[in-house]
TILO-298731 format. One record per residue (C-alpha): x, y, z; residue in one letter; chain. Coordinates in Angstrom, 3 decimals, padded with zeros to 6 digits. Example, Ala and Ser with C-alpha at 12.3 -4.5 7.8 and 13.67 -1.06 7.14 Angstrom:
! residues 2
+----------+----------+----------+--------+--------+
|       c1 |       c2 |       c3 | residu | chaine |
+----------+----------+----------+--------+--------+
|  012.300 | -004.500 |  007.800 |      a |      A |
|  013.670 | -001.060 |  007.140 |      s |      A |
+----------+----------+----------+--------+--------+
***
This chain:
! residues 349
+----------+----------+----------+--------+--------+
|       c1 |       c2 |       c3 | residu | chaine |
+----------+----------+----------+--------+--------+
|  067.994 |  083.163 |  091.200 |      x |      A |
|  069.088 |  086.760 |  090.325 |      x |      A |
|  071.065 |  087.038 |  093.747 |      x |      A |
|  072.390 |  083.486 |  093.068 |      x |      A |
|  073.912 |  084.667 |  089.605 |      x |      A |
|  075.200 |  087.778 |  091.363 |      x |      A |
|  077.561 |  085.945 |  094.514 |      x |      A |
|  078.285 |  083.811 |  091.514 |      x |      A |
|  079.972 |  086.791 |  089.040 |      x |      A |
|  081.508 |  088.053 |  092.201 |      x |      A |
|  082.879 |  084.995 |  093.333 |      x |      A |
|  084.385 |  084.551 |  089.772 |      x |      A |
|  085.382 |  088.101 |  090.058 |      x |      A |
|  087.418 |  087.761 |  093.129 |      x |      A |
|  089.004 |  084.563 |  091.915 |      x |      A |
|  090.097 |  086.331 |  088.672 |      x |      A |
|  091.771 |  088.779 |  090.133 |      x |      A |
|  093.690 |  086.424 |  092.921 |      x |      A |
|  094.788 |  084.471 |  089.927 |      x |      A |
|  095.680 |  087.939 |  087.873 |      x |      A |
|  097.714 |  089.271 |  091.034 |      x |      A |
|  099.380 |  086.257 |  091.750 |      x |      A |
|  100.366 |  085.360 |  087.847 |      x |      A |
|  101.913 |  089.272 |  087.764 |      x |      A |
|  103.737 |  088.448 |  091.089 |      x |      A |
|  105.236 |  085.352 |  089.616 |      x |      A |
|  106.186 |  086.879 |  086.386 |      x |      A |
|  107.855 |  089.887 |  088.005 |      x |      A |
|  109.989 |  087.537 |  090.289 |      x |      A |
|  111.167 |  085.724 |  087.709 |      x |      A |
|  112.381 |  088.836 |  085.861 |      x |      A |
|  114.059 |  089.991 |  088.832 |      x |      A |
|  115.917 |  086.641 |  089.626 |      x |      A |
|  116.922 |  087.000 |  085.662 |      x |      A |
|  117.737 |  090.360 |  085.757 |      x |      A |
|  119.646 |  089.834 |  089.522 |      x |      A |
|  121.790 |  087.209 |  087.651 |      x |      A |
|  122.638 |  089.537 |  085.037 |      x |      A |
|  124.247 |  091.996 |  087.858 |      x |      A |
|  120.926 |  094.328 |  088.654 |      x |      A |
|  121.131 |  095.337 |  091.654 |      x |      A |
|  118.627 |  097.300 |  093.664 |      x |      A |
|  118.545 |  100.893 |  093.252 |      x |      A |
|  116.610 |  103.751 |  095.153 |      x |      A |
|  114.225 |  106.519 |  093.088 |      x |      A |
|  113.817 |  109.265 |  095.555 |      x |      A |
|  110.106 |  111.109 |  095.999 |      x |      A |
|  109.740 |  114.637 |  098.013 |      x |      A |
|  108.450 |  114.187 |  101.586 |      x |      A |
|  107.181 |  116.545 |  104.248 |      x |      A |
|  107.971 |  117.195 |  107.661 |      x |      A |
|  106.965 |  119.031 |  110.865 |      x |      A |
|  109.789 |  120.098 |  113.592 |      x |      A |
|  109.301 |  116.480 |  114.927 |      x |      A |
|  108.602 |  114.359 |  112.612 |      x |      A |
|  108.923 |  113.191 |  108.506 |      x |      A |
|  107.848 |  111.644 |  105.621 |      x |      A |
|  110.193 |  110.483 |  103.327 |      x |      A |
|  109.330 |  108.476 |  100.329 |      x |      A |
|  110.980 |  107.027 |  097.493 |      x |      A |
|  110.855 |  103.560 |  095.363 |      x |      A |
|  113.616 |  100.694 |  095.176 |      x |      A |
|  113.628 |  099.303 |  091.522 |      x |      A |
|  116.170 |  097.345 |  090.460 |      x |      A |
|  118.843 |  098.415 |  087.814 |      x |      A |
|  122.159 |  097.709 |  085.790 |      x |      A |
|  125.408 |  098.383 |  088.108 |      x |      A |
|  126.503 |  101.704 |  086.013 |      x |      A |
|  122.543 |  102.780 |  085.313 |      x |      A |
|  120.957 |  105.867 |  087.806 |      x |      A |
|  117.345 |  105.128 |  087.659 |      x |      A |
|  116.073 |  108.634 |  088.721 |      x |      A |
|  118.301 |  110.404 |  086.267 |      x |      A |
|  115.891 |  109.252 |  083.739 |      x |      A |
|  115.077 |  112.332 |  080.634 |      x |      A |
|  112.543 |  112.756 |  077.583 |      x |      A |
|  111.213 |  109.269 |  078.419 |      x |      A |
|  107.833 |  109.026 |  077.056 |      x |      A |
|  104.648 |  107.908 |  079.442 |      x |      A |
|  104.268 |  104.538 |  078.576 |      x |      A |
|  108.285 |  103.486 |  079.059 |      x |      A |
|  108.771 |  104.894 |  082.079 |      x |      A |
|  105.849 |  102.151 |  083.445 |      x |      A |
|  108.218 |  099.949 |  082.395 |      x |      A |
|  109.858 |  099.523 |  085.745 |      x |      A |
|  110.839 |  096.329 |  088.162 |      x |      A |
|  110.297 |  097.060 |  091.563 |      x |      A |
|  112.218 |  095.497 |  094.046 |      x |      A |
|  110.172 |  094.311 |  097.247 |      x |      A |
|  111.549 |  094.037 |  100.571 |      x |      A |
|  114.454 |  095.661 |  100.286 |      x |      A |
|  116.186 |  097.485 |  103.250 |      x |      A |
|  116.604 |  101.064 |  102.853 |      x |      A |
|  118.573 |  103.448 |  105.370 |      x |      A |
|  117.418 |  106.630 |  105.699 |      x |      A |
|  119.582 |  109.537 |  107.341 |      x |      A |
|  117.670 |  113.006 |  107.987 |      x |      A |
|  119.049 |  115.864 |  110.447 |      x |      A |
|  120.933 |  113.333 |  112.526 |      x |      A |
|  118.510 |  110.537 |  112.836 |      x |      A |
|  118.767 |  106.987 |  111.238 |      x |      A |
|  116.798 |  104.374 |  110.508 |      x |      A |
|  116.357 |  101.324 |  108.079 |      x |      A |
|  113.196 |  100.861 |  106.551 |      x |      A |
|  111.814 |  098.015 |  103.977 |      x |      A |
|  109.998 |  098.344 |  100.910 |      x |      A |
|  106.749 |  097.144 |  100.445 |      x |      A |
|  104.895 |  094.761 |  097.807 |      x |      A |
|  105.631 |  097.096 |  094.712 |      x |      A |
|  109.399 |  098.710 |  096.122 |      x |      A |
|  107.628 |  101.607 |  097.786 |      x |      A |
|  109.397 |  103.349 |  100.419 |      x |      A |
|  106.419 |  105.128 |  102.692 |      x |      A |
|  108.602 |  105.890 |  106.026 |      x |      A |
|  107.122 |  108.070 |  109.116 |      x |      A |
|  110.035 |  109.502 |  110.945 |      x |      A |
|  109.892 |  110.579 |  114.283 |      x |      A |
|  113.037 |  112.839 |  114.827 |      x |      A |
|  115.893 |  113.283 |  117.645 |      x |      A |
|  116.396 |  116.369 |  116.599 |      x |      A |
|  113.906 |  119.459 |  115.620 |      x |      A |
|  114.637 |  119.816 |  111.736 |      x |      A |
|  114.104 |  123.759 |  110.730 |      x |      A |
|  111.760 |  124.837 |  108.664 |      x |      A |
|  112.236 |  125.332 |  104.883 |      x |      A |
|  113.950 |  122.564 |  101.923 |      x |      A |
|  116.277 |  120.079 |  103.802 |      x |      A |
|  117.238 |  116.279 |  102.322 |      x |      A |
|  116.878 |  112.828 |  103.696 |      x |      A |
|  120.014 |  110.782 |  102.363 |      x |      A |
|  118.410 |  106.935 |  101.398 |      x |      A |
|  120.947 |  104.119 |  100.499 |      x |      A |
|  121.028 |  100.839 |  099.348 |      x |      A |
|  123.690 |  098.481 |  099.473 |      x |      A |
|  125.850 |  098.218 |  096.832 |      x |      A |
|  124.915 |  102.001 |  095.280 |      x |      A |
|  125.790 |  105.250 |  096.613 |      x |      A |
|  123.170 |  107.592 |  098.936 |      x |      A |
|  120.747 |  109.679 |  096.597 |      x |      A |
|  119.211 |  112.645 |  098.184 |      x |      A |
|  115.155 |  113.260 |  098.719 |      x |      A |
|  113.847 |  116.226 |  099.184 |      x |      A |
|  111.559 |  116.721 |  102.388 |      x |      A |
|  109.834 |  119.947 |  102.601 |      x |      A |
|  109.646 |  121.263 |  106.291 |      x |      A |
|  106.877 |  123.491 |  107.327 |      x |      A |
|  106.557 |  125.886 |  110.204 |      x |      A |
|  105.964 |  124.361 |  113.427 |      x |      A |
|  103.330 |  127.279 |  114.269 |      x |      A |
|  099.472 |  127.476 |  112.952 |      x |      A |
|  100.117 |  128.338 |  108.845 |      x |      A |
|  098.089 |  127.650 |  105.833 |      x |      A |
|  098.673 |  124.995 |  103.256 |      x |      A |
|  097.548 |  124.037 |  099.516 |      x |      A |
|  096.812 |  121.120 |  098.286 |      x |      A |
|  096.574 |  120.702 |  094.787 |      x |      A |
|  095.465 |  117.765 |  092.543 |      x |      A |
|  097.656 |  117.615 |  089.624 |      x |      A |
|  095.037 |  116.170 |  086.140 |      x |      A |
|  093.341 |  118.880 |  084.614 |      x |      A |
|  094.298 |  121.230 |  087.625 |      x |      A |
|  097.904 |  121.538 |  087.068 |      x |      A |
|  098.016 |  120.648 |  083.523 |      x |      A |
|  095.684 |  119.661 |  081.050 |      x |      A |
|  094.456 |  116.085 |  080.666 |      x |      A |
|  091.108 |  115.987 |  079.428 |      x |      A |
|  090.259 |  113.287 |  082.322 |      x |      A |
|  086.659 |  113.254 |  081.137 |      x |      A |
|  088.091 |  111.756 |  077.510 |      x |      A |
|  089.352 |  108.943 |  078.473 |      x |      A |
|  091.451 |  108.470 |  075.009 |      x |      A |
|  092.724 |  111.628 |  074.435 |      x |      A |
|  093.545 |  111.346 |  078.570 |      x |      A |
|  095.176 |  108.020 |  077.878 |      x |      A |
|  097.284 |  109.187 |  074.859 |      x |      A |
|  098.892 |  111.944 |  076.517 |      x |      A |
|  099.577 |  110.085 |  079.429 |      x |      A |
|  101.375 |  107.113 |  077.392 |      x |      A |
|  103.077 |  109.159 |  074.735 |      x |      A |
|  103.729 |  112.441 |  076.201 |      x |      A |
|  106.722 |  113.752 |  078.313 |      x |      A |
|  106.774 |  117.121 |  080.992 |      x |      A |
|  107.965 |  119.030 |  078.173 |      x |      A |
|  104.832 |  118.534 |  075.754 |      x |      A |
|  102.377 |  119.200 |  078.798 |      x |      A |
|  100.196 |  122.461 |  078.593 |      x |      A |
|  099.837 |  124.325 |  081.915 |      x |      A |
|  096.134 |  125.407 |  082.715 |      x |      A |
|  096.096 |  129.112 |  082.949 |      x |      A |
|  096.486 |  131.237 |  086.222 |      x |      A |
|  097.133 |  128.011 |  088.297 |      x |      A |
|  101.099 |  128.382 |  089.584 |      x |      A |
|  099.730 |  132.123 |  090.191 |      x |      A |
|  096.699 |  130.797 |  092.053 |      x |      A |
|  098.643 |  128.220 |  094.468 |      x |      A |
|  101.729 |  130.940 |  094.896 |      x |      A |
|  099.242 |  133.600 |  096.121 |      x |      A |
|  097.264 |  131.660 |  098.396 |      x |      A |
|  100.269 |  130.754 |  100.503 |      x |      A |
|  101.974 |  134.467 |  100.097 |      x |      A |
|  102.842 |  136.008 |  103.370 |      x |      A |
|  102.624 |  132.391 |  105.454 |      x |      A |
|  105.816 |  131.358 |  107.143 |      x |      A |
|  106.857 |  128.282 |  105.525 |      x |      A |
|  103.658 |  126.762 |  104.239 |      x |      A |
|  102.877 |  123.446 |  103.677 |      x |      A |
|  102.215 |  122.587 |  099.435 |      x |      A |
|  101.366 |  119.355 |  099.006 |      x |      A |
|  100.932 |  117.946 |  095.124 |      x |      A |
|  098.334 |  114.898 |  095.236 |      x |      A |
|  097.070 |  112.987 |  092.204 |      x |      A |
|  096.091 |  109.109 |  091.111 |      x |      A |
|  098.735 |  108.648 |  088.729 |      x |      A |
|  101.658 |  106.355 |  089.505 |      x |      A |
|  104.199 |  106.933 |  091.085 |      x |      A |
|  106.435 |  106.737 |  087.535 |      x |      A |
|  105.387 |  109.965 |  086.553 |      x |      A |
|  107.311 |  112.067 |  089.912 |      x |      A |
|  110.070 |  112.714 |  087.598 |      x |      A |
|  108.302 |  114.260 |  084.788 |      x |      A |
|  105.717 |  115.995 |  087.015 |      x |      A |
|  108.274 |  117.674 |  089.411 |      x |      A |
|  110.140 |  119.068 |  086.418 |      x |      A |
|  106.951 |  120.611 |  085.243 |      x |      A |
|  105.865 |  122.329 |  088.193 |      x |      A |
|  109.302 |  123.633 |  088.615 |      x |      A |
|  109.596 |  124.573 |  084.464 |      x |      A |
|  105.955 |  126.445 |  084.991 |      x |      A |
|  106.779 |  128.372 |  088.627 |      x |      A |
|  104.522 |  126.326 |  090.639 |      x |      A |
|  105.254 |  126.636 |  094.592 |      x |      A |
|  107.921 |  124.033 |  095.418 |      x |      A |
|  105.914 |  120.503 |  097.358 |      x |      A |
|  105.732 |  117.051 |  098.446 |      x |      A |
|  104.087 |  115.348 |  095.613 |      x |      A |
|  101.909 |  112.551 |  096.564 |      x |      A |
|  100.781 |  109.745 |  094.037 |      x |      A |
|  100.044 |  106.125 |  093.934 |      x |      A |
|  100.977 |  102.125 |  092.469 |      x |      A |
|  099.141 |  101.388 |  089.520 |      x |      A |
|  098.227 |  097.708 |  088.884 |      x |      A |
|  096.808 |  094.527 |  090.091 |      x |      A |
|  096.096 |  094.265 |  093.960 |      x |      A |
|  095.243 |  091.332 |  095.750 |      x |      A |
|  091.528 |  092.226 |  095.865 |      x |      A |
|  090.897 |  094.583 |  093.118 |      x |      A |
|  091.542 |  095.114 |  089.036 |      x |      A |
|  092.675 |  098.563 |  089.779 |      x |      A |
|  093.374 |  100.650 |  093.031 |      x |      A |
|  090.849 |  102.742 |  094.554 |      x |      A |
|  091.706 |  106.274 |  093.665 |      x |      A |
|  088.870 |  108.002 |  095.941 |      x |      A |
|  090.249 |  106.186 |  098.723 |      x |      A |
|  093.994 |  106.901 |  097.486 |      x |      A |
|  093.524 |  110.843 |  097.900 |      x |      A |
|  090.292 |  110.201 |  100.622 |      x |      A |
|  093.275 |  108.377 |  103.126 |      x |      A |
|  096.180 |  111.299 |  101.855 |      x |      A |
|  094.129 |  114.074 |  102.945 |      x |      A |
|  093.478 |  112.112 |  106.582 |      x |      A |
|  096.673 |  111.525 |  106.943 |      x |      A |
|  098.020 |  114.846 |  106.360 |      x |      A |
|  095.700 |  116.689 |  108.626 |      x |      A |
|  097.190 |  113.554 |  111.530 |      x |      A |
|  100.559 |  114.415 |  110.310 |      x |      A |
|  100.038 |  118.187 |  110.468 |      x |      A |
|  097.412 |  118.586 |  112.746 |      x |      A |
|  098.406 |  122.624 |  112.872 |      x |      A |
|  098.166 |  123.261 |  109.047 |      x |      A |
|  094.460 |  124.454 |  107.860 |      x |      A |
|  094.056 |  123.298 |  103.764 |      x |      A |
|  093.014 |  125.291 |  100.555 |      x |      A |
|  091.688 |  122.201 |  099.010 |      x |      A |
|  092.464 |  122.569 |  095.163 |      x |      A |
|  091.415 |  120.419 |  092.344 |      x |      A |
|  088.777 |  120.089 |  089.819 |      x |      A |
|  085.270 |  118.802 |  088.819 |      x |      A |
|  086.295 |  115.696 |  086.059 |      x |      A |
|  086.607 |  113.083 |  088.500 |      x |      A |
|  085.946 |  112.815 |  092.430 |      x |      A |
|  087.489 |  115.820 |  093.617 |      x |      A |
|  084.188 |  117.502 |  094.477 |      x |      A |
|  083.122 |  114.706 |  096.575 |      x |      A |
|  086.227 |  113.766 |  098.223 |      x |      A |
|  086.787 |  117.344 |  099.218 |      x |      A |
|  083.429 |  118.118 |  100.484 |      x |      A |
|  083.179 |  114.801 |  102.897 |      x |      A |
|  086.839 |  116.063 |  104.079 |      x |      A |
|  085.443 |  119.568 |  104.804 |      x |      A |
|  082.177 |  117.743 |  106.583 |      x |      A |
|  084.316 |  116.106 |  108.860 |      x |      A |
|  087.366 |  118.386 |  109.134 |      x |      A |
|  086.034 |  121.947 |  108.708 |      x |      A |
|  088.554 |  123.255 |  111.149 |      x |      A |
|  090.991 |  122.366 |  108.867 |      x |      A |
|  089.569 |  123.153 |  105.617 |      x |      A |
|  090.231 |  126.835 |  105.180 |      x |      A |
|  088.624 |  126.524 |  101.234 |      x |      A |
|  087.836 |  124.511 |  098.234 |      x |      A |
|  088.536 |  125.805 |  094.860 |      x |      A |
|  087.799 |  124.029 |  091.863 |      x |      A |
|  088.381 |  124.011 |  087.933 |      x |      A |
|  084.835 |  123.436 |  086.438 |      x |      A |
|  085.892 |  120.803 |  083.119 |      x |      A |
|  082.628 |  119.387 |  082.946 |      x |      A |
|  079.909 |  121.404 |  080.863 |      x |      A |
|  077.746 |  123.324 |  083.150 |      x |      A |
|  074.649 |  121.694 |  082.532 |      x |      A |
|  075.635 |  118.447 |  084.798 |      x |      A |
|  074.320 |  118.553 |  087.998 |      x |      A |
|  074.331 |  116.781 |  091.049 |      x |      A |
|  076.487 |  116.911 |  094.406 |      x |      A |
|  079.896 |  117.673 |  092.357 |      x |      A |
|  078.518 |  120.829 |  091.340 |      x |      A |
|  077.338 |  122.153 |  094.752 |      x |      A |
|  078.127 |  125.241 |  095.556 |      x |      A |
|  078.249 |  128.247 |  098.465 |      x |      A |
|  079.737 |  126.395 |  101.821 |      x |      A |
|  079.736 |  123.370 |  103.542 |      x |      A |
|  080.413 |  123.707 |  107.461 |      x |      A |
|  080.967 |  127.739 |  106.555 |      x |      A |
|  083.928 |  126.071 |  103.868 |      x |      A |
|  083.482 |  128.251 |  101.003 |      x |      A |
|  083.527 |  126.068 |  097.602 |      x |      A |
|  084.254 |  128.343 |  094.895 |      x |      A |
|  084.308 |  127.102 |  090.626 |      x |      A |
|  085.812 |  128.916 |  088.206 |      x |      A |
|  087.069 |  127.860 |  084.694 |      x |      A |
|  090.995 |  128.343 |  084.948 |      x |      A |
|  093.354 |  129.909 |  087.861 |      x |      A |
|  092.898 |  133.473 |  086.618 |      x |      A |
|  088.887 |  133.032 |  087.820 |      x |      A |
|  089.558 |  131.154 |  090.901 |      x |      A |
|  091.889 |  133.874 |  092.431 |      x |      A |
|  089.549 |  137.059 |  092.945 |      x |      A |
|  086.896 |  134.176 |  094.031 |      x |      A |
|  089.401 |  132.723 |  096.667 |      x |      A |
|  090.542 |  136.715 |  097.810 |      x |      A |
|  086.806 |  137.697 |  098.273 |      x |      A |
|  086.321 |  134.285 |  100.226 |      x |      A |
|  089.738 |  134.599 |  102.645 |      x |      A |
|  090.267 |  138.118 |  102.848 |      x |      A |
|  093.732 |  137.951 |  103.171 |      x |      A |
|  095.040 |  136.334 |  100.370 |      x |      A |
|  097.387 |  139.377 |  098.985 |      x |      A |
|  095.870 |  141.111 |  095.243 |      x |      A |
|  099.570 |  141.130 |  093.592 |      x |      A |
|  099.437 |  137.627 |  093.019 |      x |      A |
|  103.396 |  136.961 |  092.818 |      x |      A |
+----------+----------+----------+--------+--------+
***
């Protein structure tokens, strides 16, 4: 009987969220058949991409907008309103980077996720991709080219590692997320140092910016990270809502599938893994170092839950000779993460 009543509340489970996915699909396309007839017309948000010498990234959204309204020129827009988006969904995009072309389609929620393989080698350092839709003029996205020989790279999570969130309070988490901007974010201490120095001295590094918040929030957290000095970076994030097959997406598997990818994409580029202990971070990293150590150069993370908990996200010492080193801020991460490389320069700038 107890097995029966489980298939039961799963069945229902499944068949709630069909019905919640497909009411939100309906509603959506009849605001954007309302809004179409009121002359919206699709426009492109661009996202910063990465690159090798062969091959790209390039990312951006298609939302749809008034005629005379720029969607990603968007200022001092609190959390909550800038969720307040209609995404356009199969909607052809052309993308032009260092000579090559190609038209691309949005998916299911306007998201523009394009792999690029290139006629020409791009050089390294900040280049653009131009993306157009008809009707609107090209917008530029930035792609971020990294060296085409062996170099390290960063990745950094962005809650409670680049600035504070208080994850593990879900209220006080949810209230700055809703009703704060960039500008009323607090840095956590000694990070931008932390992330500059550990790629100091490589030629055209790979920084890569990955988090589970939507991808709304770009805007808002590019401008930080440039406001607060952070190393310039793709920034990686995800689609909130309502999938076919689940309430909410999978953010373990959101970051779990970036950090595959990006050692495919950039097989030559070995990772400081950097994040912190509130969420999955511990665990995701430490399963990527298991079965990636060659490519897993360290794992340094910001300790925000007390130190009494316990368990496998508070391991410690090395995993496949991976050092994993905890400290509470930046500032006690970076003589930890020197003492563990060796060659990560002492100035720090």
């Amino acid at each position: 009987m107890p097995l029966l009543r489980k298939d039961s509340l799963s069945r229902f489970r499944d068949t709630a969220v069909t019905v919640a996915y497909r009411t939100e699909t309906g509603i959506r396309d009849r605001l954007a058949r309302r809004a179409a007839g009121q002359g919206w017309t699709p426009a492109v948000i661009p996202y910063s991409g990465y690159a090798s010498a062969h091959h790209a990234r390039v990312l951006g959204r298609v939302v749809l907008a008034p005629a005379s309204v720029d969607p990603a020129a968007r200022r001092g827009i609190s959390g909550w309103r800038r969720l307040l988006t209609l995404e356009s969904p199969e909607t052809e995009v052309t993308i032009d980077l260092g000579g090559t072309t190609t038209t691309v389609t949005s998916d299911s929620a306007g998201i523009i996720d394009a792999r690029l393989p290139l006629d020409k080698p791009l050089k390294p350092g900040l280049t653009t991709a131009s993306l157009h839709v008809e009707d609107r003029n090209q917008v530029p996205a930035d792609v971020h080219v990294m060296s085409a020989d062996p170099v390290r790279g960063v990745v950094c999570d962005i809650d409670d590692t680049v600035w504070v969130t208080g994850i593990s309070h879900p209220a006080r988490a949810a209230w700055r997320t809703l009703r704060g901007s960039s500008s009323t974010r607090q840095s956590v201490p000694g990070m931008a140092r932390l992330l500059r120095t550990a790629v100091e001295g490589q030629d055209h590094p790979g920084v890569v910016y990955l988090s589970n918040g939507p991808w709304n929030f770009v805007g808002p957290v590019s401008r930080f990270l440039e406001r607060h000095d952070f190393p310039a970076g793709a920034v990686l994030m995800t689609d909130w809502g309502i999938t076919p097959h689940r309430w909410f997406r999978d953010g373990k598997e959101h970051k779990s599938s970036s950090l595959t990818r990006l050692i495919e994409d950039l097989p030559h580029v070995t990772w400081i893994l950097v994040g912190d202990d509130g969420e999955h971070d511990p665990i995701i990293y430490r399963d990527l170092a298991k079965a990636h150590p060659d490519h897993v150069e360290a794992i340094a993370l910001r300790q925000v839950r007390p130190a009494a908990s316990t368990g496998a996200d508070q391991e410690t010492g090395t995993i496949n000779g991976v050092p994993i080193l905890r400290g509470a801020d930046g500032d006690q991460l970076l003589p930890l993460l020197r003492d563990a490389l060796g060659d990560v320069s002492p100035a720090g700038t």
